[in-house]
N, C-alpha and C positions, 0 to 999 in steps of 0.2 A: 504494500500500500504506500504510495505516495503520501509525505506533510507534505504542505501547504502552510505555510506562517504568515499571519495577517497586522502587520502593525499599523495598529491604528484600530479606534472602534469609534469614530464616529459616523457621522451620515456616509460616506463611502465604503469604509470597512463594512459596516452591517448591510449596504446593500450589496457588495461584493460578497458577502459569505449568503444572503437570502437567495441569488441568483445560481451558487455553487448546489448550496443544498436542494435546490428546485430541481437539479441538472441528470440527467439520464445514465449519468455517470458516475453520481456522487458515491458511491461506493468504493470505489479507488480510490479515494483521499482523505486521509487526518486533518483535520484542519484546528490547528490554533490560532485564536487573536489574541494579541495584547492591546490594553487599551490606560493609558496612562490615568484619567480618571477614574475616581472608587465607583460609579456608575455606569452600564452597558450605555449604550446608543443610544443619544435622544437627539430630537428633532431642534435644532439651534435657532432654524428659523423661523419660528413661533417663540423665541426664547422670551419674549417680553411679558407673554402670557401668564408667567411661572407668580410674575405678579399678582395677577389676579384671581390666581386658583391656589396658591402658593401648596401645589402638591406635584412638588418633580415627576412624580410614576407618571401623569399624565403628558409628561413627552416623551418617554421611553416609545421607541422605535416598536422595540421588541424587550419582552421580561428575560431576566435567564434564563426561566424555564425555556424557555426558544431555544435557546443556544441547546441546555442538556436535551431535549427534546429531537435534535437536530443532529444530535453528537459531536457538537461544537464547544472544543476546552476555550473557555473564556475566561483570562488572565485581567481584573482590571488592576488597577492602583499602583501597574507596573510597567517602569519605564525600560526600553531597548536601549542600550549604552554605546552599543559597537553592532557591527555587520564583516562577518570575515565569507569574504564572497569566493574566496578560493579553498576552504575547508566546509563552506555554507553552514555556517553556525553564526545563532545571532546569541548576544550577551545583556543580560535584565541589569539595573542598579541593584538587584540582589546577588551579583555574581554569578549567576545562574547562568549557565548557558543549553542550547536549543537546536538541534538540527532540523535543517529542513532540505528537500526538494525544489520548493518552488517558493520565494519568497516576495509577496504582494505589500509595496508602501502604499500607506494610506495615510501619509503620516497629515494631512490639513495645512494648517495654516493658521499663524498666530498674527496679534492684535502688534500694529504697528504703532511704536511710542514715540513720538517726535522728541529728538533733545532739547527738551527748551528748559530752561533753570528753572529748580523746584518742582519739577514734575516727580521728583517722590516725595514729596509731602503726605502727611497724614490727610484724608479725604478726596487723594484724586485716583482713582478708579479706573480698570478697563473694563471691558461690555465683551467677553468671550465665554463666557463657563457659566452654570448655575451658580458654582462656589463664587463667581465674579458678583452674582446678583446679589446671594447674600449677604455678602459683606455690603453691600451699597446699601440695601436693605438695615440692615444693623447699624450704620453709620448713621442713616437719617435717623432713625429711632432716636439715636442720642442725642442726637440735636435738635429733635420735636420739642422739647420743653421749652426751646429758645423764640418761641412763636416761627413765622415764616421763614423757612430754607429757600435759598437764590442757589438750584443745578444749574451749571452747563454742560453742556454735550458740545463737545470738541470734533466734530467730522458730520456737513450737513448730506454726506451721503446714506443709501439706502439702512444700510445700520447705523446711522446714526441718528435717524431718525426712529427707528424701533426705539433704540436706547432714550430719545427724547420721549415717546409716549409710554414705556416702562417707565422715567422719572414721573412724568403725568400722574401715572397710574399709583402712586406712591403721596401723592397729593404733593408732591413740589413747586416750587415756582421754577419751570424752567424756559432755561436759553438753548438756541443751537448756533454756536461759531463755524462758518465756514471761512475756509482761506479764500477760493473761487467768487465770481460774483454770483452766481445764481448756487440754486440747492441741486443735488442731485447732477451736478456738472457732466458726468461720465455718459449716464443715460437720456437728459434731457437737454432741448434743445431751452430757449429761453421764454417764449409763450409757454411753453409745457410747464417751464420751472417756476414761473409767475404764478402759473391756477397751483401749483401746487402749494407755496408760497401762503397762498391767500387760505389754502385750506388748513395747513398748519397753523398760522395765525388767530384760525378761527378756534382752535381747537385751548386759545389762550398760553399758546409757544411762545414765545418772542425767537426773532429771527435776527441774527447778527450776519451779513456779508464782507467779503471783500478782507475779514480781519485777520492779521499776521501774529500770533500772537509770542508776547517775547521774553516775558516769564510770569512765573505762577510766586505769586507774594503772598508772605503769611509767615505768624511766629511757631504758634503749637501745629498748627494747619492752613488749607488754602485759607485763604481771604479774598484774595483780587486777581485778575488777569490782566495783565498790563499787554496791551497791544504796539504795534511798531508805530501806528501811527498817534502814540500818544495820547488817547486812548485806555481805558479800561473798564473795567466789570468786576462789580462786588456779588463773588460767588460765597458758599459756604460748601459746596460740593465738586468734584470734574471728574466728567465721566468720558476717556476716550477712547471714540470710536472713527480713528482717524486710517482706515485703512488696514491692509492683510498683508503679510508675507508667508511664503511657501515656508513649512517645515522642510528643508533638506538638508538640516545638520548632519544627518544621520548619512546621508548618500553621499555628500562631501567628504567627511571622514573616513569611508570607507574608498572614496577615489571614483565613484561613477560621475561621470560626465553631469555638468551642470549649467545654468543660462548665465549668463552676466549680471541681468537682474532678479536671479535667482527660479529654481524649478529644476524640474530631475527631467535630463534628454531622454527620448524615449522613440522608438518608430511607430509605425504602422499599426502594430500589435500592440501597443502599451510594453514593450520590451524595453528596459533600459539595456 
């Protein structure tokens, strides 16, 4: 019997092992995943929802029973360290290692943190994980006694905008800073990004454009966003959701071919 080692469990990994076990063939192969989270696969792009229901099972993809049901070992809470592609063994931060046959990255894609000063201060947040929600979650709580909290969401693209109506949802006062002059710059043209514009506004958002921002001010925690054009915003929260980069630490280190601005080469097949 053929392994198969699946790193990664989230939205890809879990649909990559649902279409395995569907497959006519599935009998010929072991399949393990690791999945760095203490949680199987859940659905991220409803992540804002987590608010309002505040019960994580309700994005789970699939339960573990799936996985044991399936005959799929599902490793969470445990990270792949190394990849030795000429002995094909992969290595856990438990020192553990793993042979495989056929080895599938699924590794995602983490929350891109612009270097600006102060960005790790106490209260400024990224928007990628439920553990990400909660602690924002936790954070406002303590600060509820203070009367009204002023969030910003730092990235007025598609998640940043989730992340602006998760802050909503939270009963905040929130902002969204884009650097661009319109929201949604990637995807919409500038009529588009107007009606959109008007509809977040309406939703009681405030919308900030065109801002550069040049550091994050504050003693114990945020306090203010100072922008370039001198300029700024009394926050008590920042939440960024300013963009993704590829996971390919792991394919770098082991030596497979990689983009310039990052991404695992791959052909026709998805072969690297």
């Amino acid at each position: 019997m053929k392994k198969v080692i699946v790193i990664g469990n989230g939205m890809v990994g879990y649909k990559f092992c649902e279409k395995l076990a569907a497959h006519p063939l599935r009998d010929q192969f072991e399949i393990l995943v690791f999945g760095e989270e203490a949680r199987p696969a859940y659905d991220r792009v409803h992540l804002s929802e987590y608010f309002s229901s505040d019960d994580a099972d309700k994005l789970l993809l699939a339960p573990r029973e799936w996985y044991l049901e399936n005959n799929i070992t599902l490793r969470t809470g445990e990270m792949i360290t190394d990849i030795e592609t000429v002995t094909r063994r992969v290595f856990t931060h438990k020192h553990d290692y793993f042979e495989y046959d056929y080895l599938v990255l699924a590794t995602g894609s983490s929350c891109f943190v612009p270097n600006i000063p102060g960005v790790d201060k106490p209260g400024v947040f990224i928007y990628r994980t439920i553990e990400d929600l909660d602690a924002i979650k936790d954070y406002a709580q303590k600060l509820k006694h203070g009367g009204n909290i002023q969030s910003a969401i730092l990235g007025g693209g598609l998640l940043g905008l989730e992340a602006a109506n998760a802050s909503k949802e939270l009963g905040l006062e929130t902002h969204v800073i884009e650097f661009a002059p319109r929201l949604m710059p990637r995807q919409l043209d500038k009529a588009a990004s107007d009606m959109l514009q008007t509809k977040i506004e309406s939703l009681e958002i405030k919308v900030h454009l065109g801002k550069n921002s040049k550091e994050i001010v504050g003693e114990e925690g945020i306090e203010k966003i100072d922008f370039t054009d001198d300029t700024s915003l009394q926050v008590d929260m920042l939440i960024i959701s300013a963009g993704i980069r590829p996971r390919d630490e792991l394919a770098v280190k082991c030596g497979l071919r990689t983009g310039e601005r990052g991404g695992i080469y791959v052909n026709n097949k998805m072969e690297t």
